[in-house]
C-alpha positions in Angstrom: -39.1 -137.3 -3.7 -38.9 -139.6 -0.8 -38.5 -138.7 2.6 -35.2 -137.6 4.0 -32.9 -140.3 6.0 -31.9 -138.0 9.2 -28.9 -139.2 11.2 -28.7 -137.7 15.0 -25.0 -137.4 16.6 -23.6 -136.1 13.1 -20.8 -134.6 14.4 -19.6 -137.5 16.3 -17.4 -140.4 14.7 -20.1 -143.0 14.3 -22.8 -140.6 12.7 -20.3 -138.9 10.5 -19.2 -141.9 9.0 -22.6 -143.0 8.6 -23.6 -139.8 6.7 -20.6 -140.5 4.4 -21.3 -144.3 3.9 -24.8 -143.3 2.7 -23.6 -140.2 0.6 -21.6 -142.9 -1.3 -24.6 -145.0 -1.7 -26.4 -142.5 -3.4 -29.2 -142.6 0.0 -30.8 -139.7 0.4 -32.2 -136.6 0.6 -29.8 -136.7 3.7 -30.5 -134.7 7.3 -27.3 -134.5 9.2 -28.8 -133.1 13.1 -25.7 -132.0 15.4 -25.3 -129.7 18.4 -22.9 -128.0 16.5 -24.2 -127.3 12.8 -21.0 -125.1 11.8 -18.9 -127.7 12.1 -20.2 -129.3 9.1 -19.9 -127.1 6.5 -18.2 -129.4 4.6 -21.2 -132.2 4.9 -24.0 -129.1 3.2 -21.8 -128.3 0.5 -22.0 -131.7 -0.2 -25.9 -131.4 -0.8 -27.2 -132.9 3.1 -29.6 -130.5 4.9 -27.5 -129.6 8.1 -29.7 -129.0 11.2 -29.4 -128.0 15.1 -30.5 -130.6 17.3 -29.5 -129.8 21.2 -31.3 -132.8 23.1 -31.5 -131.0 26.2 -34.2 -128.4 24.6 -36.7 -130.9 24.2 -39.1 -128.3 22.6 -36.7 -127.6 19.5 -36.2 -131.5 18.9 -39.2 -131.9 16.8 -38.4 -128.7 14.7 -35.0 -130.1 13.4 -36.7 -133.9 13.3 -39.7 -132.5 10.8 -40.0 -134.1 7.3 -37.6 -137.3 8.3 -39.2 -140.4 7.6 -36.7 -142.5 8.8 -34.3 -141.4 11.8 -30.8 -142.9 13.4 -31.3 -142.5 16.9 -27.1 -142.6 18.1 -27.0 -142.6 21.9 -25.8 -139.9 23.4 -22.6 -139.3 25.3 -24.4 -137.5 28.3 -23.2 -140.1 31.4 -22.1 -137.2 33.6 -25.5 -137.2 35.4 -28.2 -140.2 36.4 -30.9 -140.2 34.1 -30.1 -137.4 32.1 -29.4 -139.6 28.9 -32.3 -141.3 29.2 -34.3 -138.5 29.7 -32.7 -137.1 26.2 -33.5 -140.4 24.7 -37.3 -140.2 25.2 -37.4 -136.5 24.4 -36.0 -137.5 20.7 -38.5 -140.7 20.5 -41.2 -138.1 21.6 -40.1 -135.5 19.4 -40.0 -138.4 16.1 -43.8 -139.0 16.9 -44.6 -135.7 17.0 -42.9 -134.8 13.8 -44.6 -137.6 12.3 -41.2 -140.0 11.8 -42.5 -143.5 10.4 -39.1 -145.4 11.7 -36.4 -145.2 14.3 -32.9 -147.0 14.2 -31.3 -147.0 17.8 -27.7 -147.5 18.6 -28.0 -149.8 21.7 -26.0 -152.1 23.7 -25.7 -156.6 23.6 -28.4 -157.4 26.0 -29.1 -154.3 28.3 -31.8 -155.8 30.5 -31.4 -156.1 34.4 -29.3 -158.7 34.7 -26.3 -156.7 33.0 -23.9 -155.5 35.1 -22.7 -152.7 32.7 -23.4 -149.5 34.2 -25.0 -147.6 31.4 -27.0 -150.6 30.4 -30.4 -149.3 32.2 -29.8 -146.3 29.7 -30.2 -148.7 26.3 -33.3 -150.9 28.3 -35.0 -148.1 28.9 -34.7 -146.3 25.5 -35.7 -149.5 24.0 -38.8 -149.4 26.4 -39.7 -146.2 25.6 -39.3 -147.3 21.5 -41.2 -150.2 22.0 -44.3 -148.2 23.6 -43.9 -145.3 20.9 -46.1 -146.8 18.2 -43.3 -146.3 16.1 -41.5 -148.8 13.8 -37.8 -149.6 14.9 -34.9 -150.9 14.4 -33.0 -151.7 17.3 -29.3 -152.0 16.8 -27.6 -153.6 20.2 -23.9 -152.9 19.5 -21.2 -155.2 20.9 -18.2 -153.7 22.4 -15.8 -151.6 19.6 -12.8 -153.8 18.4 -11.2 -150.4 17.7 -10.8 -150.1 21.4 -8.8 -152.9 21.4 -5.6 -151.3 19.9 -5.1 -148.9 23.0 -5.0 -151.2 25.5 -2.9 -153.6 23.4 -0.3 -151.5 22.6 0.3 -151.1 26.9 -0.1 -154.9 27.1 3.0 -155.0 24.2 4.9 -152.6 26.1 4.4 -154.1 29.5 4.4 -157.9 28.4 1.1 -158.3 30.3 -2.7 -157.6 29.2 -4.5 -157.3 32.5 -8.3 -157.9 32.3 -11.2 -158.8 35.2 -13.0 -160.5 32.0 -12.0 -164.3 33.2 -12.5 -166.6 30.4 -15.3 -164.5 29.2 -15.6 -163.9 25.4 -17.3 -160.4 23.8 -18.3 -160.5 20.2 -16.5 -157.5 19.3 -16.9 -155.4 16.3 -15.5 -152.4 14.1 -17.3 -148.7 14.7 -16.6 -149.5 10.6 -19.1 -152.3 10.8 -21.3 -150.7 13.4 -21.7 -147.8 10.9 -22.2 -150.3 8.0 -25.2 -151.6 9.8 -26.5 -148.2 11.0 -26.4 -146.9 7.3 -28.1 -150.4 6.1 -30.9 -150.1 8.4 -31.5 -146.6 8.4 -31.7 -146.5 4.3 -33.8 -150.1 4.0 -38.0 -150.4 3.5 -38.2 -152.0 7.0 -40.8 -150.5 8.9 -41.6 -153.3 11.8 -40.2 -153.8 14.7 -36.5 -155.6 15.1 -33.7 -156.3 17.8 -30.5 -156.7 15.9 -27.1 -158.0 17.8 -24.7 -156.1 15.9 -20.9 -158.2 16.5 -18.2 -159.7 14.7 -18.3 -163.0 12.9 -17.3 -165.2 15.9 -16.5 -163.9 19.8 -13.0 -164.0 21.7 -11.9 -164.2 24.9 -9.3 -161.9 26.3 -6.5 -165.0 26.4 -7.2 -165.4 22.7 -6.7 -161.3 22.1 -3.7 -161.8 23.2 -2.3 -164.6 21.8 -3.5 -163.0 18.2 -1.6 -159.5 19.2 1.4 -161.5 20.3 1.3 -163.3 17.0 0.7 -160.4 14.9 3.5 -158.5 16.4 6.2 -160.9 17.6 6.3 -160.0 21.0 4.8 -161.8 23.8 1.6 -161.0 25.7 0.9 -162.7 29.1 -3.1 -162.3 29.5 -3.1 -162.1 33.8 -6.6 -162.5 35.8 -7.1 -159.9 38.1 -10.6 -159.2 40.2 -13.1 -156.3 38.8 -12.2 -154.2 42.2 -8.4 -154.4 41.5 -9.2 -153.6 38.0 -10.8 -150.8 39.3 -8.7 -149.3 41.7 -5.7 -149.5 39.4 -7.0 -147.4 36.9 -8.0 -145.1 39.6 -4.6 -145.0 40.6 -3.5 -144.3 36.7 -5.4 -141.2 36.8 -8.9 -142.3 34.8 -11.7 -140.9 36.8 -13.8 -142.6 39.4 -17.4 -143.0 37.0 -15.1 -144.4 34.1 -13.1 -146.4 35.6 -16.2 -148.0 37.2 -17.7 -148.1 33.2 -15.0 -150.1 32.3 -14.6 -152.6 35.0 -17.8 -153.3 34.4 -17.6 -154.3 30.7 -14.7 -156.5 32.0 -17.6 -157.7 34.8 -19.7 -158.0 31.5 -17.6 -160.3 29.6 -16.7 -162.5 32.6 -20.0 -163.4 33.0 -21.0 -164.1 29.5 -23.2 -161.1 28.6 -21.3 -160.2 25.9 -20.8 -163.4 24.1 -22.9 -163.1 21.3 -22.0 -163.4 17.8 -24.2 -163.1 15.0 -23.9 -162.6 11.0 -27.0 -159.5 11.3 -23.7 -157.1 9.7 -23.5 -159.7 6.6 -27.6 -159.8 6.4 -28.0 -155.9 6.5 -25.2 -155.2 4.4 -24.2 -157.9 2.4 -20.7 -158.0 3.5 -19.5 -160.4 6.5 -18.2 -158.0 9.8 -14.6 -158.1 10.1 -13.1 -160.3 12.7 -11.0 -159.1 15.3 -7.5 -160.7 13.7 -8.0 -159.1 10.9 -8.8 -155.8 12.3 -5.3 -156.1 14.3 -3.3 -157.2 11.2 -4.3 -154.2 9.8 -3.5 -151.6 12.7 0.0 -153.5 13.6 1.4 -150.1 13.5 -0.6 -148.5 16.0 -0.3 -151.8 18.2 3.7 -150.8 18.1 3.8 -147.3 19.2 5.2 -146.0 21.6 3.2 -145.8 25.1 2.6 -142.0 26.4 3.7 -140.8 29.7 
């Protein structure tokens, strides 16, 4: 029997789905590691080996990482303190070596070096560092921004007539979590055992004026795209209620886009998976519902 495929962040909504999109590919044996194991009842009935994995016990890491020959490393959500997800990150790459992992597929982020001005961007350099110095093989899978994303702030730009962004004329190649977990799945289950830096994106990249001018054709209504600067970005989400560190996040993917980090667009979804990703029109076509309903308070 080969060695198990072991997906990190199982619980979450990228790692689940790539636990189901390798179920139905017959990949396997399957380890699906989680901080909460009871939650996935369902997944062990259906034949994966369920396991605890809490990443800030580094000594019980290697435990629930033993036997897996390949591993999905899927970044962590810990952004609440500095350094603390980075610390997490090397504890697992640690913990792969010492349970004698041959392969490591990591979840990061369209060109995290120094000159991003995304804030969690140092997190996804220095986790590709510490993979690169490992000894281990890996796949490095730098994620553009999430299409899905998209639909939330669209459907206040349809409501208000007005999608306000500090992303300039900056385009992002954005793509589905659907793809994203396509590619995770792809690279996780394949015999590569090098080293590789894959820009995960949709087919071609868009630019906030052309998002929406697509929404606004989609739905009928009209969308004015208005300029505003990263600070008054800021501030008005601040006054919206989103919290200080997050609204600072996402002004900075808008900062991001402005200056051209983001604009990448590859066809590495089509090579690892033989399917092309899905483009952001089409992705919006098909959630013209959502884009429609009604705003909360």
């Amino acid at each position: 029997m080969s060695q198990p495929l072991l997906v990190t962040g199982a619980g979450g909504q990228l790692g689940r789905r790539v636990v189901d999109l390798l179920l139905a590919h017959g990949a396997g044996p399957l380890i699906a590691a989680t901080r909460h194991p009871e939650k996935l009842g369902e997944l062990r009935a259906r034949g994966v080996e369920v396991r605890r994995a809490d990443f800030d016990a580094p000594a019980s890491l290697a435990e629930a990482f033993a036997g897996a020959g390949r591993l999905l490393l899927i970044s962590t959500d810990a952004l609440d303190q500095p350094g603390r997800r980075i610390a997490q990150h090397r504890s697992a790459i640690q913990a792969a070596v010492k349970a004698g992992v041959r392969h490591v597929v990591y979840t990061s982020l369209t060109n995290p070096g120094p000159g991003s001005p995304i804030t969690i961007a140092p997190d996804h350099q220095a986790t590709e560092d510490a993979l690169a110095e490992s000894g281990l093989g890996a796949t490095v899978l730098r994620n553009n921004l999430y299409a899905d994303f998209l639909v939330a702030s669209l459907r206040r730009a349809l409501a208000t007539g007005q999608l306000v962004a500090a992303a300039g004329d900056g385009k992002a190649g954005y793509v589905t979590r659907e793809d994203c977990a396509r590619a995770a799945a792809a690279a996780l289950s394949a015999d590569f055992d090098g080293k590789r830096v894959l820009d995960i994106t949709g087919p071609t990249a868009v630019s906030q004026g052309e998002i929406a001018r697509i929404a606004s054709e989609l739905t009928g209504k009209p969308i004015a795209y208005v300029r505003v600067p990263r600070e008054a970005l800021e501030q008005g989400m601040q006054h919206a209620g989103v919290p200080t560190k997050a609204a600072t996040l996402l002004a900075s993917f808008d900062e991001a886009i402005a200056r051209g980090t983001l604009d990448v667009a590859t066809h590495a979804v089509e090579e690892l998976t033989g399917r092309p990703a899905e483009d952001v029109r089409s992705f919006l076509a098909r959630h013209e519902a959502a884009l429609l309903a009604p705003v909360g308070p």
